[in-house]
N, C-alpha and C positions, 0 to 999 in steps of 0.2 A: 171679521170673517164670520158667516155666518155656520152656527151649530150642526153637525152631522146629524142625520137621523134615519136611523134604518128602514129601507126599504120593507111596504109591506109586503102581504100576497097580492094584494091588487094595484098595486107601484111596478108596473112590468116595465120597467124602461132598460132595465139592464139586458133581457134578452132573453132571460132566465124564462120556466117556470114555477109554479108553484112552491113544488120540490125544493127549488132556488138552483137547481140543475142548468146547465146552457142547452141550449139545442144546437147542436150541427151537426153535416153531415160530411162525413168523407170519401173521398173517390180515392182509393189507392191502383186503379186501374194501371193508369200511367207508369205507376214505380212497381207495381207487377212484369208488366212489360219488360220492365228495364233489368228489373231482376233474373227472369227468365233471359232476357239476351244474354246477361254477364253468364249465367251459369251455360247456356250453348258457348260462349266463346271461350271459357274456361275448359270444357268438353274435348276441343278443339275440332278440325274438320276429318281427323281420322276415328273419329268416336263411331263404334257398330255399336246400337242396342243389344243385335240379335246375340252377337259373340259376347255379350259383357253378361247377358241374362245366359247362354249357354256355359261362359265361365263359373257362375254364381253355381250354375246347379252341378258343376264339375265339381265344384269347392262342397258343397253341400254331400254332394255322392262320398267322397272321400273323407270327410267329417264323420260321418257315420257307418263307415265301412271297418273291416277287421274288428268288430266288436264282441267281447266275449259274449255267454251266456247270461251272465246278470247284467251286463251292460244291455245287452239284445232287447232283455224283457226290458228295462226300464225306457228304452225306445220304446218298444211297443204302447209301453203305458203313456208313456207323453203321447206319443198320436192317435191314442183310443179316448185320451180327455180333449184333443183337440191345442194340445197346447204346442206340439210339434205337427208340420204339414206331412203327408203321408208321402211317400217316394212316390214323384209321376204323377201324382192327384194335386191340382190347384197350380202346380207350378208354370209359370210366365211358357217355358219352353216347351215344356210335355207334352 
């Protein structure tokens, strides 16, 4: 048998580069596709966007409603830093 001997930089038969890295490339288009069908058929065919985005902001509205006076301000402050959306500003349904 004869003795191994490691490839150099310039012994490119493996596929590699330099690096000793492989090259290729992938197409996950295909399994996108397929992903996106499962999650529509999980959805089912009674799925509304419109009603599930007008839900969210139903659940949103009530999440942040009856809020005392220190809770109020501290609302306020999250959505003066941007880190809560403002009521009706940005929202999908607004």
């Amino acid at each position: 048998m004869a003795p191994h001997t490691p490839a150099t930089p310039d012994d490119n038969t493996s596929g590699a580069d330099a690096s000793g890295l492989a090259d290729f490339t992938l197409d996950l288009t295909s399994q996108e596709v397929l992903r996106r069908a499962h999650v529509m058929e999980a959805l089912g065919p009674h799925w509304n966007p419109l009603q599930t985005l007008q839900d969210e902001d139903a659940a949103h509205h009530l999440l942040y409603s009856g809020l005392d006076t220190q809770q109020q301000q501290l609302h306020d402050d999250l959505v003066a830093a941007g880190i809560l959306p403002a009521r009706g500003h940005g929202r999908a349904t607004a």
